[in-house]
MARDREN-495655 format. One record per residue (C-alpha): x, z, y; residue in one letter. Coordinates in pm, whole numbers. Each point is the difference from the previous one (the first is absolute). Example, Ala and Ser with C-alpha at 12.3 -4.5 7.8 and 13.67 -1.06 7.14 Angstrom:
<rs>
+--------+--------+--------+---------+
!     px !     pz !     py ! residuo !
+--------+--------+--------+---------+
!   1230 !    780 !   -450 !       A !
!    137 !    -66 !    344 !       S !
+--------+--------+--------+---------+
</rs>
This chain:
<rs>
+--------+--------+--------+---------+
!     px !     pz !     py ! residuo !
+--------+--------+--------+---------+
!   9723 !   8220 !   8688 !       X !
!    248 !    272 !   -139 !       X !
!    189 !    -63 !   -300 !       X !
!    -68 !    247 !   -290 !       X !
!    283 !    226 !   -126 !       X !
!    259 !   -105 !   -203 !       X !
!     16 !    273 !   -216 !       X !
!   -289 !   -108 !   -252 !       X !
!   -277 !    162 !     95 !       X !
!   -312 !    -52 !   -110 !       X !
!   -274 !   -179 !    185 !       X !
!   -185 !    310 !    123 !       X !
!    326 !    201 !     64 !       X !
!    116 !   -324 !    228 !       X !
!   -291 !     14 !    210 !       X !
!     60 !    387 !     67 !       X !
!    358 !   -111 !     39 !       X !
!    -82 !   -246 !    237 !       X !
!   -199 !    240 !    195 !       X !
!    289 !    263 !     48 !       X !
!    229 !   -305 !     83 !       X !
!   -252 !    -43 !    328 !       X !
!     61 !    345 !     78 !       X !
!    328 !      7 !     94 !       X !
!    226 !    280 !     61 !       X !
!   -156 !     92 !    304 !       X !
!   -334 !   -147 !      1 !       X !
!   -370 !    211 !   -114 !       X !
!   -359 !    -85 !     66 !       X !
!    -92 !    -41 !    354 !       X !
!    -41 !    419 !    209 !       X !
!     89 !    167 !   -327 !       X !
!    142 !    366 !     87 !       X !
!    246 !    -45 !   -320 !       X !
!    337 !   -187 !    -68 !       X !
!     79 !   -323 !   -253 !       X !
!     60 !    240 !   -294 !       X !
!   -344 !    147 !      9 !       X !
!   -123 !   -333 !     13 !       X !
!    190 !   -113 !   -274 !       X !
!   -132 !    241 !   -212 !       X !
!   -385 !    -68 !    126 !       X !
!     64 !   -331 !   -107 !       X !
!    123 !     99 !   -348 !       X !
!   -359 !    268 !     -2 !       X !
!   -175 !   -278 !     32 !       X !
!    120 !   -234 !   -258 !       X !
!     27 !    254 !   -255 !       X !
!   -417 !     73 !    104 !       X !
!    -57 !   -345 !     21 !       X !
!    162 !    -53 !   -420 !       X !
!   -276 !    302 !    -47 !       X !
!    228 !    244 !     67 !       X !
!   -127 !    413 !     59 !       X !
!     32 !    223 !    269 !       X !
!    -42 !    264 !   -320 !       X !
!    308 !   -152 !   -172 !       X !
!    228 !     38 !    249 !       X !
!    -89 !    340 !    105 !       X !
!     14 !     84 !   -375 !       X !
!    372 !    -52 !     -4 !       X !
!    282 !   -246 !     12 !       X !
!   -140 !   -361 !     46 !       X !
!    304 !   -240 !     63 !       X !
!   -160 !   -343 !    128 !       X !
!    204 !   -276 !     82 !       X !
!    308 !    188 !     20 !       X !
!   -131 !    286 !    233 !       X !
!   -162 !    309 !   -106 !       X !
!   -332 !    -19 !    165 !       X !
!   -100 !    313 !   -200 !       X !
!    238 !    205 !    182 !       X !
!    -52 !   -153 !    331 !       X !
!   -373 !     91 !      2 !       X !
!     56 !    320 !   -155 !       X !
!    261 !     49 !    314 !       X !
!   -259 !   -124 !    267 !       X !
!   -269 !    198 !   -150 !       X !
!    225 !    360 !     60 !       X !
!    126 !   -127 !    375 !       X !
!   -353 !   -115 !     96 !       X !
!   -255 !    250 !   -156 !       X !
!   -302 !   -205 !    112 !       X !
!     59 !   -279 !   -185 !       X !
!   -132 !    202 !   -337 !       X !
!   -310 !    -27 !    150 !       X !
!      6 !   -391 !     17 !       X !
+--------+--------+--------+---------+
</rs>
């Protein structure tokens, strides 16, 4: 079982901790078409939705989460891939 970090975090921050840990440098999920930074940041998405997090608030402006800000990501993904308004 993986250690949690030794920076302090709190006990939901050291599970999402945990779970970039398993990523690796190099590693992301199994026939995924994008690199370990993307995944990183999917990872962080879905913490921040799974604390109750919004799609809205992140769109709305800039949303740092963790240390990252997710609001600009999105917003960034949104302009490169169009389609993903839609979702």
């Amino acid at each position: 079982m993986l250690q949690g970090p030794s920076w302090g975090a709190r006990p939901e921050e050291q599970d999402v901790s945990r779970a970039l840990d398993e990523l690796a440098v190099w590693r992301v999920r199994a026939g995924a078409p994008w690199h370990a930074g993307w995944e990183r940041k999917l990872v962080l998405l879905e913490a921040f939705h799974a604390q109750g997090g919004r799609r809205g608030e992140l769109l709305a402006g800039r949303r740092v989460f963790r240390g990252d800000d997710l609001g600009k990501w999105l917003r960034d993904q949104h302009r490169r891939w169009p389609q993903l308004a839609e979702e």
